[in-house]
C-alpha positions in Angstrom: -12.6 -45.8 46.0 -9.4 -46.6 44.5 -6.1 -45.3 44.4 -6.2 -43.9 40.4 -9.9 -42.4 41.3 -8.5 -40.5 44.6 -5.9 -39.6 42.5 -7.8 -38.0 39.8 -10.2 -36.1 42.0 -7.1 -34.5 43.1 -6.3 -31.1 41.6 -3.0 -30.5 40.3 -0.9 -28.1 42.6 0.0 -24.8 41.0 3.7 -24.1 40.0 5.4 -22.2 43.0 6.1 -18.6 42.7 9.2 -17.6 43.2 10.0 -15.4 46.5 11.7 -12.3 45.6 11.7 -10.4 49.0 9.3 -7.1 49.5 7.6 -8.2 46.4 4.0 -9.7 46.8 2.9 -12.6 44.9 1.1 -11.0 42.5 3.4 -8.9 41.0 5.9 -11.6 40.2 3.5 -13.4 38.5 2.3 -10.5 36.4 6.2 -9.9 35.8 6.6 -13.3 34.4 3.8 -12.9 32.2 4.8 -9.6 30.8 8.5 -11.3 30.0 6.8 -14.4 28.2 4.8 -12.3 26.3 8.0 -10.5 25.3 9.9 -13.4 24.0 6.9 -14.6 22.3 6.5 -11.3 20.3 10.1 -11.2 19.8 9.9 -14.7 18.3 6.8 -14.5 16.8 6.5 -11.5 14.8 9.7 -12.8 12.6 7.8 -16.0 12.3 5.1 -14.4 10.9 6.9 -11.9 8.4 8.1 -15.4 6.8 4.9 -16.8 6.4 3.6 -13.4 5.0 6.7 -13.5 2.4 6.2 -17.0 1.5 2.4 -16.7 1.3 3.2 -13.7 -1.1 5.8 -15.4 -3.2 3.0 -18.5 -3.8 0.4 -15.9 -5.1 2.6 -14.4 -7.6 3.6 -17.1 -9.4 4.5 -17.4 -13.2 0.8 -16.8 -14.4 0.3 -13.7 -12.2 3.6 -11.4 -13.6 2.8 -12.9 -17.4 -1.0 -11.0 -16.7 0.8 -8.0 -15.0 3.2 -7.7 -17.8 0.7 -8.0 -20.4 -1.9 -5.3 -18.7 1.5 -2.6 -18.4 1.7 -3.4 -22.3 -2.0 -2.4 -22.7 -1.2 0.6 -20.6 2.1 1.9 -22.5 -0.2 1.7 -25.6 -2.9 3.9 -24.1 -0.5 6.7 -22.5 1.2 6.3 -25.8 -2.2 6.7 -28.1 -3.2 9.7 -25.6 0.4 11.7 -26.7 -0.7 11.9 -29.6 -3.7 12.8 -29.3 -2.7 15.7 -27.2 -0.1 16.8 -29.8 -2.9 16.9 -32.2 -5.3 19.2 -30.1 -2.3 21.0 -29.6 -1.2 21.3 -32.9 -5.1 22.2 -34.4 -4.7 25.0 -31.6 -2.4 26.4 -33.2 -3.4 26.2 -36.4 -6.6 28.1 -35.4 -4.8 31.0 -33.3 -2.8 31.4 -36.1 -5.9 31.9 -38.7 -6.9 34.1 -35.7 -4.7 36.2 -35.9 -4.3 36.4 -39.4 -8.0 37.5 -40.1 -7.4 40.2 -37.3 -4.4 41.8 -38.8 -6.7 41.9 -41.9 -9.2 43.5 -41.0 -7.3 45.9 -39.3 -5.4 46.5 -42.7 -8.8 46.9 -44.5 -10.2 49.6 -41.8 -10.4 53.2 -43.2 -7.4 54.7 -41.8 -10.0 57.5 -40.1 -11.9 55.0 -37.5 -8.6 53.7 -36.5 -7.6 54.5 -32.6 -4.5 53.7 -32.7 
């Protein structure tokens, strides 16, 4: 056997833990983890907003706010077409409470005055 092949059946020695007295092993190691997994949330999370925000900015480029202008266009004309529309219901309403009442106070006026009750 040579040197390189002895030396590559050999496993690599884990990192030494620290010694913090009264503290076993274990603990300081899961300590350590918790604090890298910390930092790397503190670090990472920005990193990823950017991303989001520069993966947003690509999608909505020039082609995508020309399409969104022209739909809010189609939209105005709609809520638009719909006010009047309303206005005319409203205005026929009117109209026909108005004949309404007009043929009521009629036929009141052309009751004999005897089968009145009021």
């Amino acid at each position: 056997m040579t040197v390189f092949a002895a030396l590559a059946l050999q496993a690599p020695a884990p990192p030494p833990v620290p010694e913090i007295p009264g503290l076993p092993d274990s603990v300081v190691v899961i300590l350590i983890g918790i604090f890298i997994m910390i930092v790397l949330v503190a670090v990472g999370i920005p990193i990823a907003r950017a991303i989001g925000r520069r993966i947003d900015r690509r999608s909505l480029g020039a082609e995508g706010s020309d399409a969104i202008d022209a739909r809010l266009a189609r939209i105005e004309q709609s809520v638009d077409a719909i006010a009047i529309e309303v206005e005319r219901i409203s205005e026929a309403q009117r109209f026909s409470t108005k004949l309404l009442d007009d043929h009521l106070r009629e036929m009141k006026a052309l009751r004999p005055p005897e089968s009145r009750r009021d």
